[in-house]
N, C-alpha and C positions, 0 to 999 in steps of 0.2 A: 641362857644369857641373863645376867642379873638387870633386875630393872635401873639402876643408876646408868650403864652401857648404853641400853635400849633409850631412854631418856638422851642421853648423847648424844648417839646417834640420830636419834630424830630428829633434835636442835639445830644438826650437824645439815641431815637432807633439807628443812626447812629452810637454812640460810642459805643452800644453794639455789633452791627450788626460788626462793623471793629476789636473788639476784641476775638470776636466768634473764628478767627482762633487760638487762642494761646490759647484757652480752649480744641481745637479740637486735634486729632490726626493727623498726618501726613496719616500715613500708618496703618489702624488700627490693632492695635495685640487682635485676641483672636485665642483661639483654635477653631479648621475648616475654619478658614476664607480661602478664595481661590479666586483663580485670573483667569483668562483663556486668554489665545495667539494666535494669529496670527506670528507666527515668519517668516518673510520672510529672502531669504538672495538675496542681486542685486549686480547685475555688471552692470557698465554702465547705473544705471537707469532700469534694465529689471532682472524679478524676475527670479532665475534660480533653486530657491529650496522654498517650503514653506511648514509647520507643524503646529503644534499646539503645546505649554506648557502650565505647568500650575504651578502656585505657589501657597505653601499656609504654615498654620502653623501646627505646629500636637506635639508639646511639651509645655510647661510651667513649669518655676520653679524660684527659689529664689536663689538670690545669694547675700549676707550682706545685707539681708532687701530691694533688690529691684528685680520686678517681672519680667525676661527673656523669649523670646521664640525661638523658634526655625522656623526662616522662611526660605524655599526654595524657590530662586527665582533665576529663572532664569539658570537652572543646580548646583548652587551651595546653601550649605547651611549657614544660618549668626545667631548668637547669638547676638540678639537684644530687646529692650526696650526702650518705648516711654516716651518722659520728657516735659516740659510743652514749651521747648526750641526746641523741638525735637527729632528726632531718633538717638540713640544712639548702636553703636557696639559694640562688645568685637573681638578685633584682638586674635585670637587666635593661628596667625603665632608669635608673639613675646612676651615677655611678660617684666616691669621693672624691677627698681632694686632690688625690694623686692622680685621678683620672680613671682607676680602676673601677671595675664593678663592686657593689658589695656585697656581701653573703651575710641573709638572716638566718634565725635560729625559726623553724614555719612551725617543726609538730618537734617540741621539747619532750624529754622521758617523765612522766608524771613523779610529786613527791610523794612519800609514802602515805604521808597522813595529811598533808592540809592544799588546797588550790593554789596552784602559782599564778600566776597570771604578767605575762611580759609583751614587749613590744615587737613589731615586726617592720613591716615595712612604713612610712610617714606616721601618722599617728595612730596606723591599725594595730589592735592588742590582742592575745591569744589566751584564755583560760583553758588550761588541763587540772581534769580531775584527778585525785587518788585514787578512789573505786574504781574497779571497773563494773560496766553494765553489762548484761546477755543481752545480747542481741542476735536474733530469727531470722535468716533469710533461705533461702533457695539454695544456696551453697551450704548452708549449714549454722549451727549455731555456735555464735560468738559471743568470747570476752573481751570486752573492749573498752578502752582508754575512749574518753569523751573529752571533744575540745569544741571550744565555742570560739569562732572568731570571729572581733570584732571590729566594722570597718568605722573608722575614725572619723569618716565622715556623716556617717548615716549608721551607728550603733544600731538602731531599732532593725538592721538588716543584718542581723548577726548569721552567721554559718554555723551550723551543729554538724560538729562531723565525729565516727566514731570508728576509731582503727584498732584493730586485732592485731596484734603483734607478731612478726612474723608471715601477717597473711595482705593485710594492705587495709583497706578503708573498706569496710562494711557498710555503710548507711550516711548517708549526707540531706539535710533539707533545709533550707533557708527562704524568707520572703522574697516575692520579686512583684512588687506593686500589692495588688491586692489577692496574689495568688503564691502558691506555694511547690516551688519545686524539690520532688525527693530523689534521690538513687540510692536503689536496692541490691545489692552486690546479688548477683546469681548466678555466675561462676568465673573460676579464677586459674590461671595454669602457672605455673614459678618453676626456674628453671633451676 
């Protein structure tokens, strides 16, 4: 094969290979999918309580022709649905002026080279990276999109949370007073 072909070619695998993520899920939705926790919580750097969670989905349904689930993560439950842009919510604290609920944009597809950073629910905003990080856990090691969110009312208590595409959320820790809670993905079943 002449090298100009092979060149092509490669061009050819790499622009598929780089668009694979915006064909892929973020966080994949089916019914049973499940997550499993390491939740530490630290002061000081030194762990003072640790457990186990776990997430997962256990509903599905339709709402004006687009297909919803019901994920638990993380103690609370969120009505959500994945778009070729991303994961999307339904805030079910508020709703417009029509009376409907509304659907934010929670974990956007990152751009290729620079930080987006948009709004979600009141005045909470979301930073995604372009890089991804490796990230180590017990289930294995990940590449993952990093998203910082930030809550509008108290910024200094931002969320770092970092999702492998495909597989779900890998690692999560944010402030909670003068302490610090993380979850360690260590393992995960998708159906």
């Amino acid at each position: 094969m002449n090298s100009r072909l092979t060149y092509i070619l490669t061009l050819a695998s790499f622009g598929l290979l780089s668009s694979s993520l915006f064909a892929q899920s973020l966080i994949p939705l089916d019914l049973g999918n499940q997550w499993v926790y390491h939740r530490e919580l630290l002061k000081d750097g030194e762990v003072i309580e640790r457990d186990t969670v776990r997430n997962w989905i256990d509903i599905s349904f339709d709402i004006a022709g687009k297909e919803y689930y019901s994920l638990h993560e993380f103690g609370d439950v969120f009505v959500v649905r994945n778009s070729r842009k991303g994961q999307f919510e339904i805030d079910t604290l508020s709703r417009g002026e029509d009376g409907k609920f509304l659907e934010v944009m929670m974990f956007r597809k990152p751009h290729k080279k620079k930080v987006i950073e948009y709004q979600t629910f009141g005045e909470d905003r979301v930073k995604v990276y372009p890089t991804k990080e490796r990230i180590q856990s017990i289930a294995g090691d990940f590449d993952c999109i990093k998203y910082e969110i930030l809550p509008g009312n108290n910024p200094d208590r931002k969320i770092e949370t970092y999702v492998a595409p495909g597989i779900g959320i890998v690692f999560q820790k944010w402030k909670q007073g003068d302490k610090e809670v993380v979850h360690r993905m260590i393992a995960f079943r998708l159906r």
